[in-house]
C-alpha positions in Angstrom: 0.0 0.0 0.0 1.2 3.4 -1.1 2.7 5.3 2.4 2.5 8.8 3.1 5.3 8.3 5.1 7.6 6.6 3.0 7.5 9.5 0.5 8.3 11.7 2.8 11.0 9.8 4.3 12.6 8.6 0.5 12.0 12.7 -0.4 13.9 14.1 2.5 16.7 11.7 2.2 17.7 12.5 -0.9 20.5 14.8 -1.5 20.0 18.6 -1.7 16.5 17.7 -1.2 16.1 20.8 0.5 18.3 23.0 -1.9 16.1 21.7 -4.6 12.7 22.9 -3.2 14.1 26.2 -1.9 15.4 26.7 -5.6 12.3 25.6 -6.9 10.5 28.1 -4.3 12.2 30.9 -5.4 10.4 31.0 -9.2 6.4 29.7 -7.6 7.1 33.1 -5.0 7.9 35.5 -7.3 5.5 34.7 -10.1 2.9 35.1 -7.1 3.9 37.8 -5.6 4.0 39.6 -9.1 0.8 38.1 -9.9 -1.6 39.9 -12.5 1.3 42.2 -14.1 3.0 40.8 -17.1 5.6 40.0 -16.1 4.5 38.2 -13.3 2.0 35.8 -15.6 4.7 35.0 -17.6 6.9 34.3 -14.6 4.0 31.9 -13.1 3.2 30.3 -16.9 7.0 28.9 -17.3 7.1 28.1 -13.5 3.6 26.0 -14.0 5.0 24.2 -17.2 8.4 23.7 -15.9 7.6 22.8 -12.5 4.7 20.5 -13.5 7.2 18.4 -15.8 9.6 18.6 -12.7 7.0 16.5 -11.2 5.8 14.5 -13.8 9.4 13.2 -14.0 9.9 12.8 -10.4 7.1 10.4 -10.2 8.2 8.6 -13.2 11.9 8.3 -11.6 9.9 6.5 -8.8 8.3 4.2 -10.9 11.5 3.2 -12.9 13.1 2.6 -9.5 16.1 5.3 -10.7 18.6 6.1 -7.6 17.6 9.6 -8.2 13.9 10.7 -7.4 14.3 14.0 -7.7 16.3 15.5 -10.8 18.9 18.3 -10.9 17.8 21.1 -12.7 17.4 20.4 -16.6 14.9 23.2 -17.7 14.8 22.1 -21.4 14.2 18.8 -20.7 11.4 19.5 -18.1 9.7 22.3 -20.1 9.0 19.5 -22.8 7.7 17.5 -20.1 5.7 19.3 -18.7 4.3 21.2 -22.2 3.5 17.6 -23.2 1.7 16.2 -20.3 0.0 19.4 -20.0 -1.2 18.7 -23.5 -2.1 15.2 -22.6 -4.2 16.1 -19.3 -5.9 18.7 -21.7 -8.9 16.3 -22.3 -9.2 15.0 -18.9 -9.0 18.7 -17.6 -12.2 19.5 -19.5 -14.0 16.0 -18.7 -13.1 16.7 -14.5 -14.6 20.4 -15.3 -17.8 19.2 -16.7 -18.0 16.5 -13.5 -17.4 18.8 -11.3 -19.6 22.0 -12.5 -22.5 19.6 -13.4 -22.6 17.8 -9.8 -21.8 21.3 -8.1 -25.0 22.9 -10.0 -27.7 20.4 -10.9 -27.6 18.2 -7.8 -28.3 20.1 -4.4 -29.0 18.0 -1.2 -31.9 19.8 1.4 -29.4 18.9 4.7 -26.5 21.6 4.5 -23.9 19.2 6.0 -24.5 16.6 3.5 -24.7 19.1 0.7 -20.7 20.3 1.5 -20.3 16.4 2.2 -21.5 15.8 -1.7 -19.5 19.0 -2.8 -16.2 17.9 -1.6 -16.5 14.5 -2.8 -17.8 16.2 -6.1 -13.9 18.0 -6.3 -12.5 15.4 -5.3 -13.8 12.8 -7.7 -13.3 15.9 -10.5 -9.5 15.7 -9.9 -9.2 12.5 -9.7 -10.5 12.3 -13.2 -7.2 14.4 -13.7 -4.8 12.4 -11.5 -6.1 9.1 -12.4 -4.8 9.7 -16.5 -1.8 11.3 -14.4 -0.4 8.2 -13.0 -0.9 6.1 -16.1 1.3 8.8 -17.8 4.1 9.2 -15.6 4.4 5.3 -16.0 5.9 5.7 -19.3 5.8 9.0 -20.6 3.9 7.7 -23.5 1.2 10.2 -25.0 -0.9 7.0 -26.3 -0.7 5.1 -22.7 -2.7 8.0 -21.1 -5.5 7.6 -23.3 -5.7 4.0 -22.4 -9.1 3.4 -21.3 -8.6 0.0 -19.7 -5.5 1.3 -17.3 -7.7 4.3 -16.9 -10.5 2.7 -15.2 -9.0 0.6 -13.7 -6.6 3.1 -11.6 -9.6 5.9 -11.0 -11.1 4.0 -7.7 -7.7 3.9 -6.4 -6.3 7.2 -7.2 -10.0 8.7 -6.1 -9.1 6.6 -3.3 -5.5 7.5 -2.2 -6.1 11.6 -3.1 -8.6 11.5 -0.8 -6.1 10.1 1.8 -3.2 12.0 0.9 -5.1 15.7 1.1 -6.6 14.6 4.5 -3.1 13.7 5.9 -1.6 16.9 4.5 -4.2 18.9 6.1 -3.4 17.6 9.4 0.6 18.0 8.9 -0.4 21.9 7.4 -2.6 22.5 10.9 1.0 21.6 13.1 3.4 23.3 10.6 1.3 26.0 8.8 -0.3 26.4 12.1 2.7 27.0 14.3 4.3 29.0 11.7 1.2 31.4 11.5 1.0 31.8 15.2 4.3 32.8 15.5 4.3 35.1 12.6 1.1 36.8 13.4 2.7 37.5 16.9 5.9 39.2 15.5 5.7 40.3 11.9 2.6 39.7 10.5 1.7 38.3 7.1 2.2 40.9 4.9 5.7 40.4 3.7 7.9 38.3 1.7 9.2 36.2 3.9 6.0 34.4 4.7 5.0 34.7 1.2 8.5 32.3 0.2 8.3 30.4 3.4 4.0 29.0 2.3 6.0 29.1 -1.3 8.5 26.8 -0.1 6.0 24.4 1.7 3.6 23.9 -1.7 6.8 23.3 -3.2 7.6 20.2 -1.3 3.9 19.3 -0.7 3.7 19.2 -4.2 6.7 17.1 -4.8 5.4 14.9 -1.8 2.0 14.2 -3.7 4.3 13.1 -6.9 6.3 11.1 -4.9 2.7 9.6 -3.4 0.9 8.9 -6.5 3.8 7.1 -8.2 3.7 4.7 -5.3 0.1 4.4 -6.3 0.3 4.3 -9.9 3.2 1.3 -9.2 1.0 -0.7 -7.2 -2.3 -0.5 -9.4 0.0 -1.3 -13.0 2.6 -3.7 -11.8 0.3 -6.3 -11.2 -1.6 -5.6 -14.6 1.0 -5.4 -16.6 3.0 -8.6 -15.4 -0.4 -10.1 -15.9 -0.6 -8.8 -19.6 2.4 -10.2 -20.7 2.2 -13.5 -19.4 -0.8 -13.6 -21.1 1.2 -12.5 -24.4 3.4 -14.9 -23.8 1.2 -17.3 -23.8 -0.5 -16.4 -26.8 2.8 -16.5 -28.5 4.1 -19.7 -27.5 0.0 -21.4 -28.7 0.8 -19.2 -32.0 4.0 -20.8 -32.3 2.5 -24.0 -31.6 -0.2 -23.2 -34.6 2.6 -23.0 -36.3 
């Protein structure tokens, strides 16, 4: 089973684990601070293309079992990563968008509680429409593999599943660290500066590369299994063809 706490242990570990995130940090703070001038769009565009294929790759180092999980700091290579898998969750986007606004607006439950109770498990099951063509992606960073349907369905329960898990567990780790942080900020210099700003920055960074490291582990334990099982069944159809024969 996939373990919260193993991909936080495995990301840690690594070397310049923490150099990495601050670096990565730096980019994600000022393309929000500087958010809605131009500059500052383009800023967070790049940094969203780049970073995402930052991640996509650091799952996909996961799943190939590479010494490495997380990648020095080759911006060609994970601008083209990122450009394409942005291109590939295009669809998915679109179909998680139409879940989400159609169950947010057309079904309404009388009993307020249960109402946000449906809502959430409305986003929820929206993004894991996202997530779930994620980890059949980042297994091979094949295009064609995302769009196939059998893998597709057959990771959604589970990603649905472990993203549930995984946002519930980092909301309780954000209410001791986030929490403790804001206290003593609030106390002595407030929220307003860019310190705090870098320092939330630098958090989402690593939460962020925490989830990738997560949902490999996920995406290895659905697929492994499925695809061992697909090519013994090749197998076998080659050896009764070669029987035929």
């Amino acid at each position: 089973m996939a373990s919260i706490i193993e991909a936080f242990d495995s990301t840690i570990k690594e070397s310049f684990a923490g150099i990495k995130v601050l670096v990565w940090a730096v980019p994600v703070c000022m393309g929000y601070s500087m958010f809605n001038s131009a500059l500052g769009n383009i800023i967070a565009i790049v940094t969203a293309v780049l970073f995402f294929g930052y991640l996509v790759q650091c799952s996909h180092n996961i799943i190939i079992k590479e010494d490495r999980i997380l990648p020095g700091f080759n911006v060609l290579q994970y601008g083209l990563v990122g450009l394409i898998a942005m291109l590939v969750l295009l669809p998915y986007i679109g179909v998680g968008g139409i879940v989400a606004y159609s169950l947010l607006t057309f079904v309404k439950i009388p009993s307020p509680v249960w109402n946000q109770t449906f809502q959430i498990i409305s986003v929820l099951l929206s993004v894991s429409v996202v997530l779930a063509s994620y980890v059949v992606y980042a297994r091979r960073l094949n295009p064609l593999e995302a769009f196939n349907m059998r893998k597709y369905f057959i990771g959604f329960f589970e990603t649905f599943m472990s993203f549930s898990y995984l946002l519930v567990k980092l909301a309780l780790w954000s209410v001791v660290i986030v929490g403790f942080l804001a206290y003593l900020f609030s106390l002595f210099v407030g929220f307003q500066n860019i310190i705090w700003t870098y320092i939330v920055c630098v958090i989402s960074v690593f939460y962020c590369i925490l989830g990738a490291n997560y949902m490999a582990q996920v995406s290895d334990e659905i697929f492994t299994f499925v695809e061992k099982k697909d090519e013994e069944n090749r197998e076998k159809e080659r050896i009764k063809s070669m029987g035929i024969e």
